[in-house]
FIDOMI-490982 format. One record per atom (N, C-alpha, C): x, y, z; residue number from 1. Coordinates in pm, whole numbers. Layout:
N
X,Y,Z,NUM
...
***
This chain:
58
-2643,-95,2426,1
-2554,-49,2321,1
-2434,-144,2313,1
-2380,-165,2217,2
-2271,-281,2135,2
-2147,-196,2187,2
-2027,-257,2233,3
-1897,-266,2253,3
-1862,-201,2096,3
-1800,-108,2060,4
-1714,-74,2038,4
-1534,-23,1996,4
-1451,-115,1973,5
-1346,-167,1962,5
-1229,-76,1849,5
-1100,-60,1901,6
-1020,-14,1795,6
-907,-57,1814,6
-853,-126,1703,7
-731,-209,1738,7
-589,-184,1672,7
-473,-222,1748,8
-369,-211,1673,8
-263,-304,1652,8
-177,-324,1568,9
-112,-417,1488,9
80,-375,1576,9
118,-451,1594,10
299,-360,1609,10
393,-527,1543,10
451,-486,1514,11
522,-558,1401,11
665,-547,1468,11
742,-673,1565,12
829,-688,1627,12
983,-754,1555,12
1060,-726,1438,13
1155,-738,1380,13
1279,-812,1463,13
1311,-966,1437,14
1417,-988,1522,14
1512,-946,1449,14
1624,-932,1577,15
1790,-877,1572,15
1876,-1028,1519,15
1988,-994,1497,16
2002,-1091,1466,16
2047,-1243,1520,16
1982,-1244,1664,17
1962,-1348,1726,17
1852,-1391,1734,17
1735,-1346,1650,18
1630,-1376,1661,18
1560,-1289,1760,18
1376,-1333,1788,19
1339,-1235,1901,19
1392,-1215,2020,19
1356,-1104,2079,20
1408,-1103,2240,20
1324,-1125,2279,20
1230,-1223,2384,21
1136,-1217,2454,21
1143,-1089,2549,21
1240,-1061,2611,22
1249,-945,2682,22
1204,-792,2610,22
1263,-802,2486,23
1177,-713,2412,23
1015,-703,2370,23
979,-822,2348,24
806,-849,2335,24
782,-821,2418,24
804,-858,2569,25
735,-792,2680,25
744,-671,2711,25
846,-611,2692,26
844,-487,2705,26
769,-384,2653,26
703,-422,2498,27
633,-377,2402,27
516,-418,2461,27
443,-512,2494,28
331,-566,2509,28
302,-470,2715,28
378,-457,2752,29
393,-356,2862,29
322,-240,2822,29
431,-198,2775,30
408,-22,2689,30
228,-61,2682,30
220,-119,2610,31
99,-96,2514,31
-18,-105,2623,31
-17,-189,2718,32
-117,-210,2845,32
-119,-148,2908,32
-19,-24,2949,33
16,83,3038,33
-119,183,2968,33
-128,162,2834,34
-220,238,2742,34
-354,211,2737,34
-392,118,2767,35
-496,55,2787,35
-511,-64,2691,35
-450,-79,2589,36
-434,-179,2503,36
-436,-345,2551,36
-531,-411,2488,37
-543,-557,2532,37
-483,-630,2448,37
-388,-756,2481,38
-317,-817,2407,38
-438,-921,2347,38
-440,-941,2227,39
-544,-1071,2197,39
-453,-1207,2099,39
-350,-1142,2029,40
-273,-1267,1936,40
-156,-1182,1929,40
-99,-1338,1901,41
77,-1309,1878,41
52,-1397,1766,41
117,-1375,1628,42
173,-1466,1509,42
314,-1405,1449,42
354,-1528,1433,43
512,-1538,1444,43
492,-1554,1228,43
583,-1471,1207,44
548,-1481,1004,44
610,-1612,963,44
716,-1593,1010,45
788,-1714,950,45
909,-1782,1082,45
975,-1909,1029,46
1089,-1908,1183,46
1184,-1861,1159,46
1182,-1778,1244,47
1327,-1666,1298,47
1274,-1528,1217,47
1178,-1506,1185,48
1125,-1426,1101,48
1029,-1262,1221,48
939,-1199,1203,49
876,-1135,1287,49
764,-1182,1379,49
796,-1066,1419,50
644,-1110,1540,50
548,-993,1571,50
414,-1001,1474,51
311,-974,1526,51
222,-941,1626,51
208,-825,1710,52
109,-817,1761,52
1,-764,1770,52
-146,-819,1805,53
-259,-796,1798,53
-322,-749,1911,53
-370,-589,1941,54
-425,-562,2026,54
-562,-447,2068,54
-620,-474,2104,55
-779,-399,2100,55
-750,-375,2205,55
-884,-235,2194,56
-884,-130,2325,56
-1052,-108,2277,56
-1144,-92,2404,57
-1270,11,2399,57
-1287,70,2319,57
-1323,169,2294,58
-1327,325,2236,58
-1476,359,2305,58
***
């Protein structure tokens, strides 16, 4: 039987210093604590958001 997959999107808004890396990780934490697998980061524009891409089982 085929893998199964359900994924989710979180959309990281910089402040106005731009991102916090300390904040991405913290988010990308959270989300693994969940079982969530990180697979991509895309950045929209520079100094702009940050994207993340992450699948889990089901």
């Amino acid at each position: 039987m085929s893998k199964r997959w359900s994924y989710l999107t979180i959309e990281i808004k910089p402040g106005w210093t731009g991102l916090k890396p300390d904040e991405m990780q913290a988010e990308m934490n959270r989300h693994g604590q969940l079982g969530w697998e990180l697979v991509n980061v895309i950045l929209t524009v520079q100094m702009g958001s940050a994207l993340l891409f992450f699948k889990k089982e089901i």
